[in-house]
C-alpha positions in Angstrom: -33.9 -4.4 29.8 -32.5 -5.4 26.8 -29.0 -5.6 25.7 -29.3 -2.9 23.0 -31.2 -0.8 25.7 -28.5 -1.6 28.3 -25.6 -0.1 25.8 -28.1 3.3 25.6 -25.5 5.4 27.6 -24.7 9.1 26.3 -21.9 11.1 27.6 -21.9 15.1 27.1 -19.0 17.4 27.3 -18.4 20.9 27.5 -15.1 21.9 28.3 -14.9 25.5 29.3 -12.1 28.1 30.4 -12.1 26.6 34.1 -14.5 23.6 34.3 -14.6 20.5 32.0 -18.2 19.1 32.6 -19.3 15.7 32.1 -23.2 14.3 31.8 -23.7 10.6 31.7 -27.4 9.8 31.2 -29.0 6.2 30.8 -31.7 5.1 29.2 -34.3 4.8 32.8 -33.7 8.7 33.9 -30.6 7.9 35.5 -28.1 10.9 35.5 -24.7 11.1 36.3 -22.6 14.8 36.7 -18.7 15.2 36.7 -17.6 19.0 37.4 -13.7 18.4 37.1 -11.3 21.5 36.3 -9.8 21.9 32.6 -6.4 20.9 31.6 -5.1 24.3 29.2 -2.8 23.0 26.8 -3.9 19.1 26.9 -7.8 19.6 27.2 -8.2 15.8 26.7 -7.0 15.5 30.0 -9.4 16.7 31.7 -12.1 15.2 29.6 -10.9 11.8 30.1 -10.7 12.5 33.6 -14.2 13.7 33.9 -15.4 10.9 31.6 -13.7 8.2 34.0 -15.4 9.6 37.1 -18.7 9.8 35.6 -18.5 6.0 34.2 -17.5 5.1 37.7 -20.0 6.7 39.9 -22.5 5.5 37.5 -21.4 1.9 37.8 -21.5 2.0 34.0 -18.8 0.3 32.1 -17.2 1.9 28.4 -18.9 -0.2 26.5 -22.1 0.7 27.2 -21.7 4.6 25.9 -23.2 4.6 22.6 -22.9 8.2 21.6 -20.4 11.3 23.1 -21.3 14.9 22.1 -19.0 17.2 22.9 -18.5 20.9 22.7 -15.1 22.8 23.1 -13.1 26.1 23.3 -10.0 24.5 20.8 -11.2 26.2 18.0 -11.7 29.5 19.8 -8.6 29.5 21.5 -6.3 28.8 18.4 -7.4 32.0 17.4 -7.3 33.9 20.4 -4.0 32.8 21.3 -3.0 33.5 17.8 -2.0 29.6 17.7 -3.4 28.2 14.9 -1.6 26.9 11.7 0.5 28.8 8.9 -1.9 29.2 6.3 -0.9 30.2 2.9 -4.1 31.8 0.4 -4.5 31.6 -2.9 -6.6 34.7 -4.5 -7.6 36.0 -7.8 -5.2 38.6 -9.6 -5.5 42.2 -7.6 -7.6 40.6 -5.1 -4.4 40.0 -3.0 -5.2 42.4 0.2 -8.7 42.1 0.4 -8.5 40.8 4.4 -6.9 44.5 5.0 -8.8 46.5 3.8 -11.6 44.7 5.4 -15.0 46.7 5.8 -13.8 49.8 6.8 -15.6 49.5 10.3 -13.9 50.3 13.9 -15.3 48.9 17.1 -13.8 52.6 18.9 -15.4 55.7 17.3 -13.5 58.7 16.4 -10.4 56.8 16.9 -8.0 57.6 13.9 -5.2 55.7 15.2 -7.1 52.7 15.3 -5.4 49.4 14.0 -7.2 46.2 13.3 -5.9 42.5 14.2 -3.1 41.2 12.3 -4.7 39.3 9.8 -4.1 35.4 10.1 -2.2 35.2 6.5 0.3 37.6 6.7 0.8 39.4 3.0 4.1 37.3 1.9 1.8 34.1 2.2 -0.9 36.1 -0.1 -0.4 34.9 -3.3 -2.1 35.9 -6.8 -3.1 33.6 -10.0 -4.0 35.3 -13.3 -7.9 33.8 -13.2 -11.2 35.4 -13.8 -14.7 34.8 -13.9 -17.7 37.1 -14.9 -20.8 37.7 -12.1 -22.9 35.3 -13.6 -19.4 32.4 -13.2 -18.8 32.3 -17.0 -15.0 32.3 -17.3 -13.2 35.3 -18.6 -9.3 34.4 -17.8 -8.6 30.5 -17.8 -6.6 28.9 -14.3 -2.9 28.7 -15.9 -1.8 25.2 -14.2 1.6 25.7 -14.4 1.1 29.7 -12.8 -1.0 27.0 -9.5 2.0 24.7 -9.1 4.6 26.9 -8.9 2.3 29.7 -6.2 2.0 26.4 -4.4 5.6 25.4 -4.7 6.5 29.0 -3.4 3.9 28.2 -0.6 5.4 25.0 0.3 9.2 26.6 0.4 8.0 29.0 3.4 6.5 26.0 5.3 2.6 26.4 5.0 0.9 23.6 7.3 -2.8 24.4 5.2 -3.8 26.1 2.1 -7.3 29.1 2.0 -8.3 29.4 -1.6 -10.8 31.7 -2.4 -11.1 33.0 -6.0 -13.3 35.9 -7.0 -17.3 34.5 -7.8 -16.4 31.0 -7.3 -19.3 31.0 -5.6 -21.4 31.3 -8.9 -18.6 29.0 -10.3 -16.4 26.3 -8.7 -14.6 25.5 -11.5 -11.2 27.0 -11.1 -11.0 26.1 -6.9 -11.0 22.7 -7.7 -9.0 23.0 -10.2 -6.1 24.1 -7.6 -7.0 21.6 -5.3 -6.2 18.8 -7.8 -3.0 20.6 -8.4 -2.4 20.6 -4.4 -3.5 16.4 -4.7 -0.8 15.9 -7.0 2.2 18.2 -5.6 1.5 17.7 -1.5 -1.8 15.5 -0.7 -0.6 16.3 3.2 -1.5 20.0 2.5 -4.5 21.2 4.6 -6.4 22.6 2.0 -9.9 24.8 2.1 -12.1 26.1 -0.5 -14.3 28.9 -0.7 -17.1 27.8 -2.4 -17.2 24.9 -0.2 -17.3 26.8 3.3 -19.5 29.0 2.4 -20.9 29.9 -1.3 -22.1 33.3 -1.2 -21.6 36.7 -2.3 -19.2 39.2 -0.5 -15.8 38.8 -1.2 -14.4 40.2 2.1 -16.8 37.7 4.4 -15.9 34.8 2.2 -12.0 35.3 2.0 -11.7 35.8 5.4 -14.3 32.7 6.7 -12.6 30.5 4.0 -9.0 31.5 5.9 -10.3 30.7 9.1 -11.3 27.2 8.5 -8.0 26.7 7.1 -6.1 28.2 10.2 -8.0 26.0 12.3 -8.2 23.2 10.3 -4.9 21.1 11.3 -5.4 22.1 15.2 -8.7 20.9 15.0 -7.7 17.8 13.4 -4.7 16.9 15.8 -7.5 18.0 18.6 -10.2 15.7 17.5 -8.0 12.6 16.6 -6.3 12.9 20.0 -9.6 12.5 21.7 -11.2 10.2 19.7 -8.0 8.0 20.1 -8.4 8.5 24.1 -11.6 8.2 24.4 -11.4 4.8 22.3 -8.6 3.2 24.4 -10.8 3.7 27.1 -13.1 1.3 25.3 -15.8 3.5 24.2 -16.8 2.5 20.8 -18.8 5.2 19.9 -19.3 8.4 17.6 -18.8 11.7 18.6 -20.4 14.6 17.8 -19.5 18.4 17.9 -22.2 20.8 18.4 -21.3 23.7 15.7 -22.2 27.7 16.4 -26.0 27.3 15.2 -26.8 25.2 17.5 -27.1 21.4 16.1 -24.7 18.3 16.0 -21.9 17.5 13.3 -19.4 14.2 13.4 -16.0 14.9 14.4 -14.7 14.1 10.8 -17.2 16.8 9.4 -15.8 19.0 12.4 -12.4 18.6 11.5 -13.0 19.9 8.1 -14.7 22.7 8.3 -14.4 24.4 11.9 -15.1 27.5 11.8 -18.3 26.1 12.1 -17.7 25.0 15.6 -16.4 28.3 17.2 -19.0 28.9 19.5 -19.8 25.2 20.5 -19.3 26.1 24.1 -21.7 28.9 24.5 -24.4 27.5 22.1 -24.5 24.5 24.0 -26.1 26.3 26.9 -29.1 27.9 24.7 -29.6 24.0 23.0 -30.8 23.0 26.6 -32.7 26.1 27.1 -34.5 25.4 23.9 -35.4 21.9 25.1 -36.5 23.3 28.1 -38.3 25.7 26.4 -40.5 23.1 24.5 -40.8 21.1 27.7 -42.5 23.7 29.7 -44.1 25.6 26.7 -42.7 28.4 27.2 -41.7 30.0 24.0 -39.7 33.1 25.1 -36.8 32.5 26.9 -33.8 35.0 27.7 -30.7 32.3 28.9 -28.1 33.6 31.0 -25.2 31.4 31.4 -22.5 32.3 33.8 -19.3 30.7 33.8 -15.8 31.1 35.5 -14.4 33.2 32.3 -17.3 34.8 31.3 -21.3 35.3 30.6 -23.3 34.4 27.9 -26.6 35.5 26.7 -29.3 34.3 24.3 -33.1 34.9 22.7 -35.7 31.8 22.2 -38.4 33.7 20.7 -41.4 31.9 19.6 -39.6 28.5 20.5 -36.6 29.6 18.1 -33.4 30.9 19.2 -32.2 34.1 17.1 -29.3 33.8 15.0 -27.1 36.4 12.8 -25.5 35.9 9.8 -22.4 36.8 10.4 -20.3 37.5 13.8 -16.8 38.0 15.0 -14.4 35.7 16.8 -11.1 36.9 18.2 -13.0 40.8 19.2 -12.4 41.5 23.0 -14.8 40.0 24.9 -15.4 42.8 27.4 -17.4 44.7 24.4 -21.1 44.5 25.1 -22.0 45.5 22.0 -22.1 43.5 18.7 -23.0 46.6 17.3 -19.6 47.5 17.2 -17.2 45.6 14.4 -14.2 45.5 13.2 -12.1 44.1 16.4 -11.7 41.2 14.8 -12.2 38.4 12.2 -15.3 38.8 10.4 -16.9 35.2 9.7 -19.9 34.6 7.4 -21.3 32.0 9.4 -24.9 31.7 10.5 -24.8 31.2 14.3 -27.2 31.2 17.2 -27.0 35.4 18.5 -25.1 34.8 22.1 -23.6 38.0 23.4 -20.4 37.2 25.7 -18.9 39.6 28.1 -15.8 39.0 30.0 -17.6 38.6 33.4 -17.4 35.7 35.0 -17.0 33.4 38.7 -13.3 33.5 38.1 -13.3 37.3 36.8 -10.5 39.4 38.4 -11.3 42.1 40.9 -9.1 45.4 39.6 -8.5 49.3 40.5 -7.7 51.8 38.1 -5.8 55.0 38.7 -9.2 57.3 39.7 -9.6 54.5 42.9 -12.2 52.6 40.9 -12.8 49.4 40.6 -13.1 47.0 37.6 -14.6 43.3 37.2 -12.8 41.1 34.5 -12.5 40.7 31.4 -9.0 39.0 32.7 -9.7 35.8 34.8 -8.2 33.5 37.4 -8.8 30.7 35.0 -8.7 26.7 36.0 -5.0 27.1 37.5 -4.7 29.0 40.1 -8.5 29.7 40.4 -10.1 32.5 43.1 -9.2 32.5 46.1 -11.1 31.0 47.9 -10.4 27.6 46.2 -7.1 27.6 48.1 -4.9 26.8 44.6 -2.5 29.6 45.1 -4.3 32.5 43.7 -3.5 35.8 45.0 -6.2 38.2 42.9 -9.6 38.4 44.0 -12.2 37.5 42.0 -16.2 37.3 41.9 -16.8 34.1 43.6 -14.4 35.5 46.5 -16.4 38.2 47.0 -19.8 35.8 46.4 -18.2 33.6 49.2 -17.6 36.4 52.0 -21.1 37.7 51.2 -22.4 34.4 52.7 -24.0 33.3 48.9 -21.3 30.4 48.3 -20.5 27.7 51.1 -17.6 29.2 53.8 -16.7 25.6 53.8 -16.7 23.6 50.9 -18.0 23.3 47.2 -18.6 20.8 44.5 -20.6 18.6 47.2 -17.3 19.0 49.4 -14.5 17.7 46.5 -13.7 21.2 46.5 -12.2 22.7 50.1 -11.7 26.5 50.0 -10.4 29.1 52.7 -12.6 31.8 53.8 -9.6 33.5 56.0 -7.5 33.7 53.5 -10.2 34.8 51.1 -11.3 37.8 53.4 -7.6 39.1 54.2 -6.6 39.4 50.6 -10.3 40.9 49.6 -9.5 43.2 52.4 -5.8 44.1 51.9 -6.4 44.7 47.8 -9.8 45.7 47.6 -12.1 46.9 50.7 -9.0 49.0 52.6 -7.6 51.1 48.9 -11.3 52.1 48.6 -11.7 53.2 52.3 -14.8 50.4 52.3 -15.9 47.8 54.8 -15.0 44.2 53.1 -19.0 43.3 53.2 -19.6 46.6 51.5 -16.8 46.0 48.8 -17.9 42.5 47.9 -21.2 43.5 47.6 -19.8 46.3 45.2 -18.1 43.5 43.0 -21.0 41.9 43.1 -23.1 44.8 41.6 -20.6 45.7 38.9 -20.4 42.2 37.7 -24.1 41.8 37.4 -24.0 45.6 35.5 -21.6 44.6 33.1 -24.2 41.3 32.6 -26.6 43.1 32.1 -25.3 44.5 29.3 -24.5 41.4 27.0 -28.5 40.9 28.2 -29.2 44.0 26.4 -27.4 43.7 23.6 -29.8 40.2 22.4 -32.7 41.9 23.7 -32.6 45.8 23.3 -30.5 45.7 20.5 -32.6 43.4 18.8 -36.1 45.4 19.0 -36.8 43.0 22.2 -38.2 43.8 25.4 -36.2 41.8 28.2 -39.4 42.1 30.0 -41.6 39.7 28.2 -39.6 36.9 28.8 -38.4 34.6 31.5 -34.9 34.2 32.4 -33.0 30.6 32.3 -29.8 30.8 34.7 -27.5 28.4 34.2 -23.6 27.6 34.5 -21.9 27.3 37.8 -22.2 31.2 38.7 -25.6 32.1 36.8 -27.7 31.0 39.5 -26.1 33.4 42.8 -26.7 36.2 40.0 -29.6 35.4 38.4 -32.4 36.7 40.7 -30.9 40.3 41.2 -30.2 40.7 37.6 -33.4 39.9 36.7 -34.5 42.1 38.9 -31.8 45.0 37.1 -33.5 44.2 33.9 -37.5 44.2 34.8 -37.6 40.4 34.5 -40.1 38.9 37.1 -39.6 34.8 36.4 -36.2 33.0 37.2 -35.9 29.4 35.7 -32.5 27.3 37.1 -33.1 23.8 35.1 -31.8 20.9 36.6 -27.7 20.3 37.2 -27.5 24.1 35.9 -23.6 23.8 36.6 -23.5 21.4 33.9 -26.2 22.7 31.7 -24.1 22.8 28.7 -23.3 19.4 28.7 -26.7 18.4 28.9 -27.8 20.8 26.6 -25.6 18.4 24.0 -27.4 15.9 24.8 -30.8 17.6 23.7 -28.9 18.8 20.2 -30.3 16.9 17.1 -27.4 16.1 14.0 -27.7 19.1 11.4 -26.3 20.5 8.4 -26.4 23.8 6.7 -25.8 24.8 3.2 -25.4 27.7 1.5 -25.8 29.4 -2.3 -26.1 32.7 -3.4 -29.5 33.4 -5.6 -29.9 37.4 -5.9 -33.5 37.5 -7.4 -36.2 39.9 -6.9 -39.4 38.7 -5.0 -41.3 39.2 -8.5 -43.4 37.4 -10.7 -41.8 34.5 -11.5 -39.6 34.3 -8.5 -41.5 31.0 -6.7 -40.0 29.0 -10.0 -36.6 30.6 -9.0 -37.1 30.0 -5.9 -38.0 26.1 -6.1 -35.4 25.2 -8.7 -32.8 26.5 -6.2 -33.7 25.0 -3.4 -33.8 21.5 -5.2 -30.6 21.8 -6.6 -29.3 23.2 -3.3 -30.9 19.9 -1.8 -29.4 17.6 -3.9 -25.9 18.9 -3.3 -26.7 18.7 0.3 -27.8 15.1 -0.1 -24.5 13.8 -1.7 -22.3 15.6 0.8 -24.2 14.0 4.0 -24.4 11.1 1.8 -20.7 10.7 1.8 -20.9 11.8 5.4 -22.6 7.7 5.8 -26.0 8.8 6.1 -29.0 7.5 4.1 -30.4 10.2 1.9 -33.9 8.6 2.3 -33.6 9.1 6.0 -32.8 12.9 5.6 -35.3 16.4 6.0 -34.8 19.8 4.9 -35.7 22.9 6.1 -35.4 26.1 4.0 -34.5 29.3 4.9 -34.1 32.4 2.5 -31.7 35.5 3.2 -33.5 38.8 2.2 -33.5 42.3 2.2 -34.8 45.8 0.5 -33.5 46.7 -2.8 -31.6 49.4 -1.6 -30.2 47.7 1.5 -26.3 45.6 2.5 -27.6 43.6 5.0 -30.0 40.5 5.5 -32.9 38.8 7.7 -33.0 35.4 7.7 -36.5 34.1 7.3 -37.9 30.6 6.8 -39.1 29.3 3.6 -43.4 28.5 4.0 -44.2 25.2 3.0 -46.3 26.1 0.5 -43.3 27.9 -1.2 -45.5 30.7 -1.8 -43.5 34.4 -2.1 -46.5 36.3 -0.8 -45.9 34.3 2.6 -42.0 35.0 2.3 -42.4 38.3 1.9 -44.6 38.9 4.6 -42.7 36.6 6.8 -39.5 39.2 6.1 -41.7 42.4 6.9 -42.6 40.6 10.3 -39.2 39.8 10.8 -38.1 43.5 9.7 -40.4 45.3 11.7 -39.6 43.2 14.9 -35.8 44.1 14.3 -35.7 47.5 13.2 -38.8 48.8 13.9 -40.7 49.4 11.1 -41.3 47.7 7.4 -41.9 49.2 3.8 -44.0 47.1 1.9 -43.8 49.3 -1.1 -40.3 48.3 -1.7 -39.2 45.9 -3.8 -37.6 42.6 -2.1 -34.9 41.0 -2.9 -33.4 37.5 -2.0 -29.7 37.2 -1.7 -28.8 33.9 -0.8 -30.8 30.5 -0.1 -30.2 28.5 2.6 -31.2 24.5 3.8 -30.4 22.7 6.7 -30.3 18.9 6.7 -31.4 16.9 9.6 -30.7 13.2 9.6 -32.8 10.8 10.9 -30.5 9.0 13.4 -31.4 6.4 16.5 -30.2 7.8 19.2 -32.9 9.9 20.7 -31.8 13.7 21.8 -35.1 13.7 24.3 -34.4 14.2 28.0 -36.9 13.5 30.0 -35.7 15.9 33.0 -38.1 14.8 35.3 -36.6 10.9 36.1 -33.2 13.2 35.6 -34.3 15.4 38.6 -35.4 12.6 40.9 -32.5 10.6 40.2 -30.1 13.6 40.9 -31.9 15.0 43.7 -32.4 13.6 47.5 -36.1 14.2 48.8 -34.5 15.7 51.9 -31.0 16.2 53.0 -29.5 18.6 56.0 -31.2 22.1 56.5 -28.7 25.1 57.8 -28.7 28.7 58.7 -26.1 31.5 57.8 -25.7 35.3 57.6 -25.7 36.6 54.5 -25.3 40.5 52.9 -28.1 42.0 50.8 -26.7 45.8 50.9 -26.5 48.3 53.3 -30.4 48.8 53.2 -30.8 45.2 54.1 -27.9 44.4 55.9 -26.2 40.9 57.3 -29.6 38.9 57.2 -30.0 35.6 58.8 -30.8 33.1 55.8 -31.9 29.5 55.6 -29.6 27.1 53.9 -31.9 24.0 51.9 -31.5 21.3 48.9 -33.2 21.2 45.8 -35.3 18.5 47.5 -36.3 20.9 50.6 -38.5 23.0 47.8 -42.0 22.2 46.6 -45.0 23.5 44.3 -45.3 26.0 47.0 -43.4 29.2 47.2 -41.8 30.3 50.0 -40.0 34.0 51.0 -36.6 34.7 50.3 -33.6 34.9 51.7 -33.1 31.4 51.3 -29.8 29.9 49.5 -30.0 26.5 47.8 -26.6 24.5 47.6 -26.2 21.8 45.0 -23.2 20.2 43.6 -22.8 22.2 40.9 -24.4 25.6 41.8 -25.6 27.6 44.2 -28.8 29.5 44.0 -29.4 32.6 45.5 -32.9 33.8 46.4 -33.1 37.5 48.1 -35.4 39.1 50.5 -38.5 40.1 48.4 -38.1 37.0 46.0 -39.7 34.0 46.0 -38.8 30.1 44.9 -40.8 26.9 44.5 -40.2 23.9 42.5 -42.1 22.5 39.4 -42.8 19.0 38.7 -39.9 18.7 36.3 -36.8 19.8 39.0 -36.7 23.2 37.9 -36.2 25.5 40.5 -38.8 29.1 39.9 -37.4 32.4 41.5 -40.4 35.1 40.9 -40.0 39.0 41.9 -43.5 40.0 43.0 -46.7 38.5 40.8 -45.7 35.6 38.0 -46.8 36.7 34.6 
């Protein structure tokens, strides 16, 4: 092995609500996993932590790590938590409360009381200039300099950390944004500043005010966040990049991170469906539902046709317990094209609760990293979901995380009992197996909402489990939603951080066209992709990339004359608009239902996404992975576990990954790993493939 080949080490990290989880992989198949618990408040903690063990059990020095991708809940958080940074905006004359009157929508129907999140500028820090340009970006009203200095020196008094500015069709026009950001240069160069037209230039003044105020909120955390680690991670003597894996799904630096992201919100959960889409290539298997089950909550995803479906446009800072994104206006609209993952507030950690009527209630409120369930002995008094996984006989009565992690099963049944099984007059097997049912209900629904929702029959396709809870779920839910073949990929605990590892470097951008699909619309078409292009190369060229090196993918946003809203659709090669426009009707009557090919099409915006050609390779090869992580063998056991009251206490064979074959064999049978455990009931069946995975089928494999 060569020295160069030596140093091929790549570290992933995905640092969720109660686990920070680490992936080391080498450049033979070698594969090392770190499940360590987060650090709220100092994050880095536990990442350098996990890192550290991971390096160690390896026997791999810092040096040799030549890449770290990372995802992370910061972004999210700072929003959640209402913790991000005093922003001050900068809008066009009478355009001052455009992120309160919103879009009119309510997530609760019929409720007239109804009263939307406090927006992130409050009004005082709203500030007007006496600017205007026309639709097509001609100026009507020229930028007053003087009126700029002194809004920002009004700005400045009240102790603004970063600075939104988003000016009425800048997007056609830039001219006047920049203008204020030289004026910001020259009065306070340590100002935060964020531009419209340059987080996202497109129509729709609402979207683009309010994504153009969330980068700026998040901006300085993000910052702090990301220098903090990379300082960390360096004095640990890791020379190497690292990259952030952004809401659609590919890789950005930590520089281009820190500037704009609100395009890194979802990092965590798209992390998941990157490994599922690698998977998905791996075993050609082009339709793929993902289910990824955490300790604060569960995630689900579409790969269709070896794509994974994205929106437009979503919400962050919405209560999570909503299982329907059909419902908006809970929270901060942001026009940011991101893979389609439904979250629900269900999760391992999720707290067990009864309500007035004597019912009972799973999440969205969780036990979190500190104290935990339980049953992980850490002081926590609430039940949760893996307690009542635990006394059903699923999880190990003795130990988990390959016995790092000791828990109490006496304590766990007496407070399970004293809070739960006795105030609903039920046996404790009876009531566990109840939380157990309602938490893979309220699954089932953010499973719905990518599938149903979306035109999609859950039933043509196969389910990926992964996260540390997905897999003791995954076979009866499948079951709940008609879904006959179970895939749990290898280290599904720590998925997400592999799943980085699989993400290539990408970068979208963004311009509005508006042009009818007509004769004489390729030439429209082709001239605004190329100029599109070139603005994309001089940004990633500044980014240190070689623009020779670079490829482009187009993508256009269209819809019928008369509608608001968009389908996304890849560009043809051939750049012909017949294609295009029968690509959308596809797309239209796969979503809604139906198409109108009478009606005239229109494009909206264009879109292109840069990949650039980089060494480091983002191909796994799972099967070396598997071997490498996997004994052959290991210790066979036997315990009772509960199935229902149909079913009963049923005596159940405990194995290893390595225990399983191509053949299948008969549930019950539970299969403990480090980071999982995998649940197979009576009338399902599991066998392993030549790649690691473990297959769970309900009756005959389609």
């Amino acid at each position: 092995m060569t020295t160069l080949e030596h140093r091929r080490y790549r570290l992933g990290v995905d640092v969720g609500g109660t686990f920070t989880d680490v992936v080391l992989t080498g450049p033979d198949g070698r594969m090392s996993v770190r499940k360590v618990s987060s650090t709220p408040g100092r994050y880095d903690e536990g990442i350098i932590r996990g890192i550290g063990e991971a390096l160690e059990e390896a026997g791999v020095t810092a040096s040799d790590v030549v890449e770290v991708c990372h995802s992370t809940t910061a972004a999210t958080n700072a929003v959640l938590e209402r913790k991000g940074a005093k922003v001050g905006l900068i809008t066009t004359k009478g355009f001052r409360d455009v992120l309160e009157v919103r879009r009119l929508r309510t997530p609760t129907l019929y409720d007239l009381f109804y009263e939307p999140p406090d927006p992130l500028v409050p009004r005082y820090l709203r500030l007007e200039v006496d600017e205007r340009l026309d639709a097509g970006g001609q100026v009507l009203t020229a930028l007053d300099p003087d009126e700029v200095r002194q809004r920002i020196e009004e700005l400045l008094a009240e102790g603004v950390e970063s600075l939104a500015v988003c000016l009425i069709n800048a997007y056609r026009n830039p001219v006047h944004e920049r203008a204020i950001r030289e004026v910001v240069q020259a009065e306070s160069p340590e100002l935060f500043v964020s531009l419209s037209h340059e987080v996202v230039s497109a129509i729709r003044e609402y979207e683009r005010t309010s994504t153009t105020v969330a980068n700026a909120y998040l901006m300085p955390v993000m910052n702090t966040y990301l220098r903090s680690l990379r300082d960390r991670v360096s004095a640990m003597g890791i020379d190497a990049p690292i990259l952030v894996m952004q809401s659609s799904g590919g890789m950005m630096t930590s520089h281009r991170a820190g500037e704009r992201p609100v395009f890194s919100l979802e990092s965590g959960p798209v992390a998941g469906v990157s490994g599922a889409l690698h998977l998905s290539k791996k075993l050609s298997m082009p339709n793929l539902l993902t289910f990824d089950m955490g300790g604060t909550t569960t995630k689900a995803a579409v790969i269709e046709e070896g794509d994974p479906l994205k929106s437009m446009e979503y919400e962050i800072g919405a209560p999570i317990s909503k299982g329907s994104r059909l419902l908006k206006g809970g929270g901060y609209l942001l026009m940011v094209r991101a893979v389609d993952v439904a979250e629900v507030g269900a999760g391992g950690g999720s707290l067990v609760s009864l309500d007035a009527a004597g019912s009972f209630h799973v999440g969205p409120q969780s036990a979190g990293a500190e104290p935990g369930p339980i049953c992980y002995d850490r002081g926590g008094k609430e039940p949760t979901t893996s307690d009542a996984n635990m006394l059903l006989g699923y999880l190990n009565p003795e130990h988990l995380l390959g016995g790092s992690l000791k828990v109490n099963l006496e304590k766990t049944r007496r407070i399970f009992d004293e809070k739960v099984a006795r105030p609903l007059g039920l046996s404790v097997l009876d009531a566990a197996y109840g939380v157990h049912v309602v938490a893979n209900a309220a699954m089932a629904r953010a499973m719905r909402s990518v599938t149903t929702e979306r035109g999609r029959d859950a039933r043509n396709f196969s389910l990926v489990a992964f996260g540390g809870s997905g897999p003791c779920h995954a076979a009866a839910l499948a079951r709940q939603m008609g879904i006959n073949r179970v895939i749990v990929p290898t280290a599904p605990g720590l998925f997400s951080s592999l799943g980085l590892l699989a993400a290539a470097q990408e970068y979208e951008f963004v311009r509005s066209l508006m042009m009818v699909t007509g004769d004489g619309a390729v030439d429209g078409l082709v001239s605004g992709f190329s100029a599109l292009e070139d603005e994309a190369a001089q940004v990633l060229r500044r980014e240190g990339y070689d623009p020779k090196r670079l490829t482009f993918q187009r993508y256009a946003d269209l819809h019928y004359a008369a509608q608001i809203h968009e389908l996304t659709v890849p560009v043809p090669d051939s750049d012909s608009v017949q294609e295009l426009k029968e690509a959308f009707g596809q797309e239209h009557q796969r979503t809604y239902g139906y198409r109108s090919d009478s009606e005239a099409i229109e494009v909206t915006n264009i879109r292109v996404v840069g990949r650039p050609d980089v060494d480091a390779s983002s191909e796994l090869e799972m099967e070396s992975m598997g071997a490498a992580l996997y004994d052959a063998g290991g210790a066979r056991g036997r315990r009772k576990a509960y199935f229902g009251r149909e079913l009963g206490l049923v005596e159940t064979e405990i194995i290893t990954r390595g225990h399983l074959s191509s053949e299948a064999i008969p549930g019950p049978v539970i299969v403990e790993e480090y980071d999982t455990t995998i649940v197979v009931p009576p009338g399902c069946s599991v066998r392993r493939d030549e790649g690691w995975n473990v297959i769970l089928s309900w009756g005959q494999e389609s």
